[in-house]
N, C-alpha and C positions, 0 to 999 in steps of 0.2 A: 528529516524523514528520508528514509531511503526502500529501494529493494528489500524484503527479508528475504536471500536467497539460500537460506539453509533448507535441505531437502527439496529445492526449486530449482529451475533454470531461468535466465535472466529474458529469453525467451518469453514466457506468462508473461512477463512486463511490457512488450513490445506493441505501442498503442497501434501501431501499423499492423497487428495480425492480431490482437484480443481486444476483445469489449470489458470493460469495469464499471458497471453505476450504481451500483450499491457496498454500502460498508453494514455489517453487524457489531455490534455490540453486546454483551454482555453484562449486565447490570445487576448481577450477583455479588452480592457484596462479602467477599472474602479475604482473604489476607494475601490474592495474587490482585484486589481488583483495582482497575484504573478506568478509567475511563477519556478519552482521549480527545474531548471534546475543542479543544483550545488548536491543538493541530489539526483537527480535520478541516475547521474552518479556516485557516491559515492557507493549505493547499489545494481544499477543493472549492469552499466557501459552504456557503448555505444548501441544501440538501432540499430538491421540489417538493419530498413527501417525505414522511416518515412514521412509520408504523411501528408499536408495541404487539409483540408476540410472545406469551410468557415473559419469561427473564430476557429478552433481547428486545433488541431497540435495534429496527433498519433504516436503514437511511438511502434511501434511491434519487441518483442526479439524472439528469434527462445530457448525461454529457459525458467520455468518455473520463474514469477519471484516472487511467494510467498516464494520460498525457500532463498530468499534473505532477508527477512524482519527479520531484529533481533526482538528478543524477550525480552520484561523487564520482571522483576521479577511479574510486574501486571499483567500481561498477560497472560493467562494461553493457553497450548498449546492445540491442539484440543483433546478430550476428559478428558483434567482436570478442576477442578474448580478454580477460579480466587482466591488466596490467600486473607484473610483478615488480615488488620492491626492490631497491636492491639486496642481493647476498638471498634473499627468498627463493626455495626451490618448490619444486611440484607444481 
C-alpha cells in the first residue's frame, strides 16, 4: 500500500496536518470490482463501525488512519521532495 498520489499532493497524506477515519467502498459488482478487504485490515485493522449505504460499504476508525500508511522510498513525506532515480529528469 502506498500514497495514490496521481492528481494529489503528498501533502493530503501528512497525518500531522489531515484527518482519515473512514474508507468507502463500493460493492458493485462489475468488471473493475475488487474489494480490498484483506489489506485494509493489514494496515489499519478492524474498523469501530460500519455502515451499508446503497452500494457502499463505510467503514469509520476512531483513529487517524494516514498514520498507518507506510511510506516507499518514492514517496516523499509531507514537505520533502519526491527522490529521483537515477538518469530520471523532471
Amino acid at each position: 500500500m502506498d500514497p495514490y498520489l496521481w492528481l494529489a499532493k503528498p501533502s493530503w497524506y501528512d497525518p500531522a496536518a489531515q484527518q482519515a477515519t473512514f474508507i468507502v467502498l463500493d460493492s458493485t459488482r462489475s468488471y473493475l470490482y475488487w474489494e480490498p478487504h484483506a489489506v485494509i485490515a493489514k494496515y489499519f485493522g478492524r474498523p469501530a463501525r460500519e455502515y451499508n449505504v446503497g452500494p457502499f460499504t463505510v467503514m469509520v476508525w476512531d483513529k487517524n488512519l494516514l498514520s498507518s500508511i507506510p511510506r516507499s522510498p518514492q514517496t516523499p513525506a509531507a514537505g520533502e521532495k519526491a527522490r529521483k532515480k537515477p538518469g530520471q529528469t523532471g
